[in-house]
C-alpha positions in Angstrom: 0.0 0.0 0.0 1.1 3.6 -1.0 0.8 6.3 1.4 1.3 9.9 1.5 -0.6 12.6 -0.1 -1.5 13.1 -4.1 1.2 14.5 -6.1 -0.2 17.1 -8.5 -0.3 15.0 -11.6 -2.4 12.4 -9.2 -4.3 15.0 -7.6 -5.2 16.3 -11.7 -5.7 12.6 -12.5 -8.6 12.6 -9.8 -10.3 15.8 -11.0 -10.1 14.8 -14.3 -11.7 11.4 -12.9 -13.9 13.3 -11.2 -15.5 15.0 -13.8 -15.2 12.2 -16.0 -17.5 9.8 -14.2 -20.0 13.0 -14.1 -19.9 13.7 -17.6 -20.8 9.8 -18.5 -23.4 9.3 -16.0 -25.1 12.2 -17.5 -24.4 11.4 -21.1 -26.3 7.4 -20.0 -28.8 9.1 -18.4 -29.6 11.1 -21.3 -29.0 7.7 -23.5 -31.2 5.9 -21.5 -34.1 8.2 -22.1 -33.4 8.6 -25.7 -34.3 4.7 -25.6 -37.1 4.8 -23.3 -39.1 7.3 -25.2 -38.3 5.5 -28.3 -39.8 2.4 -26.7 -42.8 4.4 -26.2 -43.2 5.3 -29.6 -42.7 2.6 -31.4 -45.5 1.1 -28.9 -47.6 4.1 -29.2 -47.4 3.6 -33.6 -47.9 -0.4 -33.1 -50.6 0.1 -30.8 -52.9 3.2 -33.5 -51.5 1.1 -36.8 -52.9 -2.2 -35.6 -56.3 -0.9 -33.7 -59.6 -1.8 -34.4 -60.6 2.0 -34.8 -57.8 2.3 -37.4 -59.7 -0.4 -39.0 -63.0 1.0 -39.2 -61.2 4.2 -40.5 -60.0 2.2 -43.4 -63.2 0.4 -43.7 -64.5 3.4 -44.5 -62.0 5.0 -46.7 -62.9 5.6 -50.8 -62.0 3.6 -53.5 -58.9 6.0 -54.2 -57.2 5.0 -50.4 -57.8 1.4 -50.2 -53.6 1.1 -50.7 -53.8 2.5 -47.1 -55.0 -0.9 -45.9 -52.3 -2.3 -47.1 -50.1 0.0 -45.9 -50.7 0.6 -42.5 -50.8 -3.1 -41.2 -47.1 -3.0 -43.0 -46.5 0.0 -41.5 -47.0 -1.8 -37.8 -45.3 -4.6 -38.7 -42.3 -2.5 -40.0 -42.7 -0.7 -36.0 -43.3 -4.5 -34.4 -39.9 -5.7 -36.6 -38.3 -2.3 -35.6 -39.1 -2.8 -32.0 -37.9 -6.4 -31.6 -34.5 -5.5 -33.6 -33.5 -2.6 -31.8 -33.9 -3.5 -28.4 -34.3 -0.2 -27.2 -36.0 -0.9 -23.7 -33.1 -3.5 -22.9 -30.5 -0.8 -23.9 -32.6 1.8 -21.9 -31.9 -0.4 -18.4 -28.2 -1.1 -19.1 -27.7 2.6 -19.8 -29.5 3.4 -16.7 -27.3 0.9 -15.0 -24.0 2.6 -16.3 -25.4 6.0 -15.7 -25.5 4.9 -12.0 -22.5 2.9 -11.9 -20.7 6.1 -13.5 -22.9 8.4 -10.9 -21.5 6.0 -7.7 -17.8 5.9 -8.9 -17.8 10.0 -9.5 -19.1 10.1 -5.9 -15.8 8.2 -4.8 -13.7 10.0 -7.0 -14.9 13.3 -5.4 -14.9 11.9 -1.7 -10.5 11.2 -2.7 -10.8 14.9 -4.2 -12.0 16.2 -0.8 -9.3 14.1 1.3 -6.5 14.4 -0.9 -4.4 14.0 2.2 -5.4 10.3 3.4 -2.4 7.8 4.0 -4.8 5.7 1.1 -5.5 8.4 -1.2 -3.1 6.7 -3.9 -4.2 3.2 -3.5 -8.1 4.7 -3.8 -7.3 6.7 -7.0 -5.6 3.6 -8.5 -8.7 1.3 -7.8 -11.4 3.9 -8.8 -8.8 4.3 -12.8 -9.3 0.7 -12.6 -13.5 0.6 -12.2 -13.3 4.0 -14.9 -11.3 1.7 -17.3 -13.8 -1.3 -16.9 -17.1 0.8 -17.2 -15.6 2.3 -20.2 -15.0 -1.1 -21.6 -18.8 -2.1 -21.1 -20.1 1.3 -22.2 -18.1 0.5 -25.6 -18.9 -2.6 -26.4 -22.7 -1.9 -25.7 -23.4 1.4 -27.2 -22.2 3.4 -30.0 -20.6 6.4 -29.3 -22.2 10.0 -29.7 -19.9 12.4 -30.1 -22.0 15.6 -29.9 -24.0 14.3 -27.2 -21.1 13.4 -25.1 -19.7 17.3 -26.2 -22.7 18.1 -24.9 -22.7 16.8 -21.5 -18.8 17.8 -20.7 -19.8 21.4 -21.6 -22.7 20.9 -18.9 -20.6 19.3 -16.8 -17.6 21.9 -16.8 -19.5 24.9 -16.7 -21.8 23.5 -13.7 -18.5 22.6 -11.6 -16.7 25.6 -12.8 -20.1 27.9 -11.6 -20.1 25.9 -8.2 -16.1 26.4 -7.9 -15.7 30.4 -8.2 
């Protein structure tokens, strides 16, 4: 075990950890809602293609739309197909679960920031680089990345700490 305080490279290495963590547990958060609410409307589009009062529209429809009762069963079946492919509800739980497991380890990457002093401030930075390094490998290979949104999210991020620091 290491002891003594942070040197300033280490101490950095925790702020930028810090703020790290913060910036992807927003960035799932916002994922995970992305996914949830298009969940909803692929169930919402399923649910109006496929009803019966869709069907009594279409019943009643002139000669001139009768393609439309071809096209909106294909239409829920496209949504249905959609749906199954894309998995978004499963996605929307496992973002949610990085978006907290990010949330917890900024929360212990901030509780080293405020002691920077403890004999086992170095071995604690080490192990939380570690957990960082293996969330990153999970958020990877489950989820594309999103540039802009992640931009989107350190800008948040920064100016919110920034705001708090001054």
């Amino acid at each position: 075990m290491e002891l003594g305080m942070l040197s300033e490279a280490q101490q950095r290495r925790v702020w930028e950890g810090m703020l790290g963590a913060e910036i992807r547990a927003c960035y799932f958060a916002d994922l995970s809602g992305r996914l949830n609410a298009r969940q909803r409307w692929a169930t919402w589009a399923v649910l109006v293609f496929s009803s019966g009062a869709t069907a009594a529209v279409l019943a009643s429809l002139p000669a001139n739309w009768l393609w439309l009762r071809f096209v909106l069963p294909l239409m829920a079946a496209a949504v249905s197909l959609y749906s199954v492919v894309m998995q978004n509800q499963k996605f929307a739980v496992d973002a949610s679960d990085l978006h907290a497991r990010w949330n917890r380890l900024g929360k212990e990457y901030e509780a080293v920031w405020e002691n920077i002093y403890a004999d086992d401030a170095i071995d604690r930075m080490k192990e939380l680089d570690e957990r960082a390094t293996e969330l990153s490998k999970v958020g990877a290979a489950s989820f594309r990345y999103n540039k802009r949104a992640m931009l989107k999210w350190e800008e948040h991020v920064v100016e919110h700490r920034l705001a708090h620091a001054a």
